[in-house]
C-alpha positions in Angstrom: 15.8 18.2 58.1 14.1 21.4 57.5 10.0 21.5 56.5 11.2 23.1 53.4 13.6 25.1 51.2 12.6 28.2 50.2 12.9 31.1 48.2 11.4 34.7 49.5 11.4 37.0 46.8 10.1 40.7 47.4 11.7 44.0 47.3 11.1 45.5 50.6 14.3 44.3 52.1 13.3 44.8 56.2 10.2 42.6 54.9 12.5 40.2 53.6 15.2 40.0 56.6 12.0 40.0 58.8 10.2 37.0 57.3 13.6 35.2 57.0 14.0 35.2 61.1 10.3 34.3 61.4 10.9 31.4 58.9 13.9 30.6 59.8 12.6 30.1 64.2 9.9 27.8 62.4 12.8 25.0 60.6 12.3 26.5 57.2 15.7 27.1 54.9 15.1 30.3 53.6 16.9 31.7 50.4 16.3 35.4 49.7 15.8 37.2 46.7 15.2 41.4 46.0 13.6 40.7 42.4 12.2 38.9 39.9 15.8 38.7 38.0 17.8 37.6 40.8 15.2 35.4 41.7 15.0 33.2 38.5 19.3 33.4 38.5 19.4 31.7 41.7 16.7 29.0 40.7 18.2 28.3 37.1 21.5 28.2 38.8 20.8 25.3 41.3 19.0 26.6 44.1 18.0 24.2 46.2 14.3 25.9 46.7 10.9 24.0 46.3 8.7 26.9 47.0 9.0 30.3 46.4 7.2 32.9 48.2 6.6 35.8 45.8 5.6 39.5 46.2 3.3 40.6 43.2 3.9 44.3 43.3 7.6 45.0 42.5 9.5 47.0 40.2 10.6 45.6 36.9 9.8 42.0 36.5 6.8 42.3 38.9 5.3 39.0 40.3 3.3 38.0 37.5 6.2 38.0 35.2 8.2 36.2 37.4 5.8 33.5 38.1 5.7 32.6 34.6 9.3 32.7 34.3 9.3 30.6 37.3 7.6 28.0 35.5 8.8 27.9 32.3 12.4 28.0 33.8 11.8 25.6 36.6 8.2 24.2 36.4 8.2 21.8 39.3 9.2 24.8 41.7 6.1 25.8 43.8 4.8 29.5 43.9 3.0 30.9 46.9 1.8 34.8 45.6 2.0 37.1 48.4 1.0 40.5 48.7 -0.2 44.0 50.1 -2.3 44.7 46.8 -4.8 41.8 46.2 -7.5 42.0 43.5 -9.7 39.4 42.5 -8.1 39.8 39.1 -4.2 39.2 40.0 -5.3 36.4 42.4 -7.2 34.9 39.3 -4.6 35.2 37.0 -1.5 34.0 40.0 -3.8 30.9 39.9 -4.1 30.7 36.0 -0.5 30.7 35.4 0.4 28.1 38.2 0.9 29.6 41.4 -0.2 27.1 44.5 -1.7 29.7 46.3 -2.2 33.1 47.1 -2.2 35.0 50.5 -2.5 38.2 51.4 0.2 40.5 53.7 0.1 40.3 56.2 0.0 36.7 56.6 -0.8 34.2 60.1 2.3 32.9 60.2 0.8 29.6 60.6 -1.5 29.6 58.3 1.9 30.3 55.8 4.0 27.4 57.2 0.4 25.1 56.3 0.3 26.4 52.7 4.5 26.2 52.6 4.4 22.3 53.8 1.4 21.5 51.1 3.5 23.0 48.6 6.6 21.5 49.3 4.6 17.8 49.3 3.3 18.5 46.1 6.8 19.3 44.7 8.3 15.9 46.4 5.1 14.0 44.5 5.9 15.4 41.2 10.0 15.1 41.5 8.8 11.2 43.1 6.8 9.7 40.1 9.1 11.6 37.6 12.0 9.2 39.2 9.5 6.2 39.2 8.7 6.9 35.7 12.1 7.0 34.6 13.3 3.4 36.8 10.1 2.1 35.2 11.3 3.1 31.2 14.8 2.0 31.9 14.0 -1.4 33.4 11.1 -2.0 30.4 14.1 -1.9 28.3 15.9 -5.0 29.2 15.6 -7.9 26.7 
């Protein structure tokens, strides 16, 4: 079984096909994604991702935008913000509207698979005592 699925999201498409062989060697399913757009149609349309590895700075829906799509759409996805262009501002606000974390290109490689795992965990714990909540309502029920 693979570490994680994921979802790499950024325009640059040689940063893309790169990253996917890098993550890829290291037992990570990797889904791309060249926008915000086609990013949320492949999540809302049964994607198998639990984190998503987002570029802030890209055309139309940039990574803000999408990160709060993201979570409105598919809340118990994780979001890992990555990009060239960090400010203590769009790091702030990443965090604010539920990113996991946010790393800055380019990244260890190492250092990404650690943050990738912790997210992934976090998403299994959430989707985990959602199912125990709902065995525990159905079996209170019983007369």
């Amino acid at each position: 079984m693979a570490i994680a699925n994921i979802m790499l999201v950024d325009d640059e498409v040689p940063f893309v096909e790169a990253m996917t062989k890098r993550l890829t060697r290291r037992d990570l399913e990797v889904e791309k994604a060249f926008s915000g757009n086609e990013a949320l149609k492949k999540l809302i349309g049964g994607s198998k991702t639990e984190v998503v590895i987002l570029d802030v700075k890209m055309p139309g829906m940039d990574g803000i935008e999408t990160l709060k799509a993201i979570k409105s759409k598919v809340p118990l996805v994780e979001v890992i913000m990555l990009t060239g262009h960090a400010t203590v501002e769009s790091a702030i606000e990443g965090m604010k509207f539920g990113a996991f974390d946010y790393l800055m290109k380019p990244c260890d490689m190492d250092h990404l698979i650690t943050k990738v795992s912790a997210a992934a965990a976090k998403k299994r714990q959430h989707e985990e005592k959602i199912i125990n909540a709902r065995i525990k309502e159905i079996t209170s029920r019983r007369p």
